[in-house]
C-alpha positions in Angstrom: 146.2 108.7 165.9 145.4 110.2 162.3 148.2 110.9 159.9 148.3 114.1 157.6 147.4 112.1 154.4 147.6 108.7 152.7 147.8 107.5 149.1 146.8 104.2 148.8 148.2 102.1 145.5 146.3 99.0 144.8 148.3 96.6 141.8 145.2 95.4 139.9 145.3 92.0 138.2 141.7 89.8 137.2 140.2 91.6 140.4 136.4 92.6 138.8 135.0 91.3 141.7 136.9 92.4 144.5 137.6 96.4 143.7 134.3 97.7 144.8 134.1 96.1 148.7 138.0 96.9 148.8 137.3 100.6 148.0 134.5 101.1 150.2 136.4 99.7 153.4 139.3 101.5 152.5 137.3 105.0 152.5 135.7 104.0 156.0 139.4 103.4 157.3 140.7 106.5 155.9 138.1 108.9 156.6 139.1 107.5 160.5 142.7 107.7 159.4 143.7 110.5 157.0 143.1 113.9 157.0 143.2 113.4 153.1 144.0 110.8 150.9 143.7 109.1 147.6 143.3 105.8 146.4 145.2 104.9 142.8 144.4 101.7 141.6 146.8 100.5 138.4 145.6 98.0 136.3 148.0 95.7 135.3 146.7 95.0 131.8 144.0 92.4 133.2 141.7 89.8 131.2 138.7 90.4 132.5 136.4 93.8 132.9 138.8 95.3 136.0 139.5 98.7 133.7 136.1 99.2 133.6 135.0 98.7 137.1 137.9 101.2 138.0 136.4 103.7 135.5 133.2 103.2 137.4 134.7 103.5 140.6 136.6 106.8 139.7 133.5 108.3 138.2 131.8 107.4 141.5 134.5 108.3 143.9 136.2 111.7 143.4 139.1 110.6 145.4 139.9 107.4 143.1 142.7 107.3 140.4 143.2 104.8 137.7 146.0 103.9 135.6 145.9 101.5 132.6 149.0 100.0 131.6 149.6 98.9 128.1 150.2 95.5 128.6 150.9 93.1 131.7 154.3 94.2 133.1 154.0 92.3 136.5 153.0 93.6 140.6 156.0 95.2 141.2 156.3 97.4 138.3 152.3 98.4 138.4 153.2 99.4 142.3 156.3 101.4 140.9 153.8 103.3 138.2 151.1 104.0 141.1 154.0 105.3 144.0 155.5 107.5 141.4 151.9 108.8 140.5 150.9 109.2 144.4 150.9 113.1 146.2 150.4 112.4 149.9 152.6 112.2 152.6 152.5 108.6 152.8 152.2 105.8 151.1 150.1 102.4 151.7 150.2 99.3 149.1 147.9 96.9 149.4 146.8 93.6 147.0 143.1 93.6 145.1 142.1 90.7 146.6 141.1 91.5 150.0 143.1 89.3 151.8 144.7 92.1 153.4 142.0 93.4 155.5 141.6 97.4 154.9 140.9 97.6 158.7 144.4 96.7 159.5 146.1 100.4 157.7 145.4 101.5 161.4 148.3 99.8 162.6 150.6 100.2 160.7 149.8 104.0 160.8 149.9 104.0 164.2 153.6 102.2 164.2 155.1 104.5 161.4 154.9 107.8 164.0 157.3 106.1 166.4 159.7 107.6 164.2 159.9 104.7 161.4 160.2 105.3 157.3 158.6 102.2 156.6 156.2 99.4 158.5 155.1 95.8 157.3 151.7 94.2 157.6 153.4 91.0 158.5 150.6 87.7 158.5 149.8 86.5 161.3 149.2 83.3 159.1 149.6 83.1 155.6 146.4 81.7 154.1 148.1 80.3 151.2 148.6 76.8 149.9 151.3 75.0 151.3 153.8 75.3 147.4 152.6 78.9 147.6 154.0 79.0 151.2 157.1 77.7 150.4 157.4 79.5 147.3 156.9 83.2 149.6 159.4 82.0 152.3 162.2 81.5 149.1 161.4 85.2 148.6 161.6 86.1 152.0 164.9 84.6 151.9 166.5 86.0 148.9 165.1 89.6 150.2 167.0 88.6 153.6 170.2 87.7 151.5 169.6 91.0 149.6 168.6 93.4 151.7 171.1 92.3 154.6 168.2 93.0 157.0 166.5 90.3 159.3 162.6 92.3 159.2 162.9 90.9 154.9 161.5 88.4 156.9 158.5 89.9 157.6 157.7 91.5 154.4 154.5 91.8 153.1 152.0 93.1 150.1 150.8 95.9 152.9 153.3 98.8 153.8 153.2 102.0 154.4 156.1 104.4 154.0 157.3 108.1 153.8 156.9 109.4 150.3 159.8 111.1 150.4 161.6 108.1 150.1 160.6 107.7 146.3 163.8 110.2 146.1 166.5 106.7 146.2 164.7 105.0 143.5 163.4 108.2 141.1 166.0 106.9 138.3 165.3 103.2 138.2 164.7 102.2 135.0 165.3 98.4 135.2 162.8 95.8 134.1 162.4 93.9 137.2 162.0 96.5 139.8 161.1 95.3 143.6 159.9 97.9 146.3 161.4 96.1 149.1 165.0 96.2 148.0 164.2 100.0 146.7 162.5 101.1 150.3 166.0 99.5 151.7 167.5 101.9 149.2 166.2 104.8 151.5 165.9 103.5 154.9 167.3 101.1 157.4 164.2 102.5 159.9 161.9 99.9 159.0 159.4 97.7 161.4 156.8 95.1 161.1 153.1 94.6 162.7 151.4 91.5 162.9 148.1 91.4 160.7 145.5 89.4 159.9 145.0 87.4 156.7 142.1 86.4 155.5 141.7 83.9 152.6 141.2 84.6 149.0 137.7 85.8 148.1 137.7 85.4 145.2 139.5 83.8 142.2 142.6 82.4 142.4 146.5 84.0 143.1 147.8 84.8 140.4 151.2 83.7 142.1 152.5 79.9 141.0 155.5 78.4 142.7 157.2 78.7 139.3 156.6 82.4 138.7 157.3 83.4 142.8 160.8 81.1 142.1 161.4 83.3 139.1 161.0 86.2 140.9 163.2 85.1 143.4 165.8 84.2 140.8 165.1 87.7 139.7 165.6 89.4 143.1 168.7 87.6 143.5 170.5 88.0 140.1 169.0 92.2 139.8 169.9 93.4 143.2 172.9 91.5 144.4 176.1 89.8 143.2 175.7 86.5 145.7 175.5 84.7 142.6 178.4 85.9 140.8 180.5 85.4 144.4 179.1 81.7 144.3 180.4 81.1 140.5 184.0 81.9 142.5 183.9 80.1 144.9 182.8 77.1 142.9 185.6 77.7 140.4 188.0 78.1 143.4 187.2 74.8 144.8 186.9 73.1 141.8 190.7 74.3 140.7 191.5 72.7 144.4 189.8 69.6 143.6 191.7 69.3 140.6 195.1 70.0 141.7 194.0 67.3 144.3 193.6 64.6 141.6 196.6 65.6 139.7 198.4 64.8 142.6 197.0 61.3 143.1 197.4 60.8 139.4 200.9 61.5 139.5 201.5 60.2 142.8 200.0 56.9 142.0 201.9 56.7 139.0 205.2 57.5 140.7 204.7 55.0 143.9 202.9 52.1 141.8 204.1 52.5 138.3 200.4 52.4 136.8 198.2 55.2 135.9 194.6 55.7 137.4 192.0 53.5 135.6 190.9 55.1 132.3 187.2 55.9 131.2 185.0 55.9 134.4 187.7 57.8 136.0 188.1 60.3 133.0 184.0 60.8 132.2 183.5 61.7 136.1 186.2 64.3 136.4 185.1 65.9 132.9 181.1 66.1 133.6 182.4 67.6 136.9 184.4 70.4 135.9 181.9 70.7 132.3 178.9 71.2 134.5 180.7 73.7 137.1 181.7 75.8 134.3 177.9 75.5 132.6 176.6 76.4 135.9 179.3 79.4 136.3 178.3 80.7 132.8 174.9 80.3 133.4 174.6 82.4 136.2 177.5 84.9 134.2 174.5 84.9 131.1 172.1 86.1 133.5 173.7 89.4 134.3 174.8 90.1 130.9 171.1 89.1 129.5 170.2 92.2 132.3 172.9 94.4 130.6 171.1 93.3 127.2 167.9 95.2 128.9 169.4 98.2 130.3 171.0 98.6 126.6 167.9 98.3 124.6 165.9 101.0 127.6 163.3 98.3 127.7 160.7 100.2 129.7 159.7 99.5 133.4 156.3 100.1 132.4 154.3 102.1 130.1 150.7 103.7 131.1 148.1 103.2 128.3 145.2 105.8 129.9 144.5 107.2 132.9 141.3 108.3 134.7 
């Protein structure tokens, strides 16, 4: 089944090899699936030659954009500067890396007409390391904690969605953006295909375990206020706990005539209660170190040239 028209953004990080294959089996999928469409490949400030094989690629292909961004800002805000920069009906993201086989689009296509506003390319198998697996099922869980949806499970690199719903997200100006929580924004029609996943070409993800946990720590502490809920409930329990061990203190002062045992005693409950409150401030610095952002209008991203 064709759809109307397709823009396709492709985040673009150290990818020199990769661009040229993964725009000439994207064109043979959407000449089968598009009416029109575009391809807008945003390059996330990479190290190696990637702006100038996109400028190659646009000059060759009419129906490639490219975006340079002024510095490295990260995926999700390159994918923000290429959806807000898109013109067709719908939109498909997809990684430079060509893991995400082109060929699969089809399906997703196919699903979004049964009356859905966006659809996941969920993996069959993720053909990732096993940290870099565990690392993307800690995202998949803060997403489900976030989103309050059970598909966050099955979220992916390759979706397509309804342009229109750029509309709940057109004022974000936040520094750590995340499509998935802005998509929920819009929609609760979403649905997931299974995919294939083929193993890195080329080079190596860009992903660490410490930089997806940061993300997730990210996604947590910028779209949700579980964090802030936990602080509470930690403080509430810890005031229980110590109304608890005032009473044995008294109590064992009252019935035996001899207070509690000094020092050991005295150090636990402190580095208790001193490293509940750390932790409690620590997750209260967080959101105000968020506020500190929003205040100074740090931008989401800035686009350096365009082609």
């Amino acid at each position: 089944m064709q759809t109307d028209s397709i823009s396709v953004v492709i985040p673009v990080y150290n990818s020199q090899q990769t661009l040229k294959p993964l725009v000439l089996k994207l064109k043979e999928v959407l000449e089968k699936t598009a009416r029109e469409f575009e391809i807008i490949m945003v390059n996330d400030a990479s190290e190696d030659n990637s702006w100038s094989v996109i400028k190659d690629i646009s000059r060759s292909h009419q129906f490639v954009r490219g975006l340079n961004m002024m510095r490295n800002y990260g995926q999700h805000n390159a994918l923000l500067a290429g959806i807000r920069q898109a013109k067709y009906e719908y939109i498909v993201t997809i990684d430079d890396d060509l893991q995400h086989p082109p060929e699969e689009i089809a399906k997703l296509s196919k699903k979004i007409k049964e009356g859905y506003d966006v659809v996941y390319g969920s993996p069959q198998k993720e053909q990732h390391g096993f940290f870099r697996n565990f690392a993307s099922q800690f995202i998949k869980l803060a997403l489900k904690t976030v989103m309050k949806v059970e598909i966050a499970q099955e979220v992916s690199a390759l979706r397509i969605f309804k342009t229109d719903l750029r509309k709940a997200f057109e004022n974000y100006s936040g520094s750590y953006p995340n499509i998935d929580v802005f998509l929920m924004w819009g929609t609760k029609k979403i649905a997931a295909v299974k995919v294939k996943h083929e193993e890195r070409k080329d080079g190596t993800s860009n992903y660490t375990f410490s930089k997806l946990f940061i993300h997730a720590i990210n996604l947590t502490t910028g779209f949700s206020v579980l964090p802030l809920r936990i602080a509470s409930f930690l403080g509430f329990m810890f005031t229980i706990f110590g109304f608890i061990v005032l009473l044995y203190v008294v109590g064992r002062f009252l019935l035996q005539g001899s207070p509690v045992a000094g020092f050991p005693f005295l150090a636990s409950i402190i580095a208790l209660f001193s490293g509940a409150q750390l932790f409690s401030l620590g997750i209260i610095g967080e959101y105000l170190a968020r506020m500190h952002y929003r205040l100074m209008e740090r931008p989401t991203y800035t686009i350096k040239d365009s082609i």
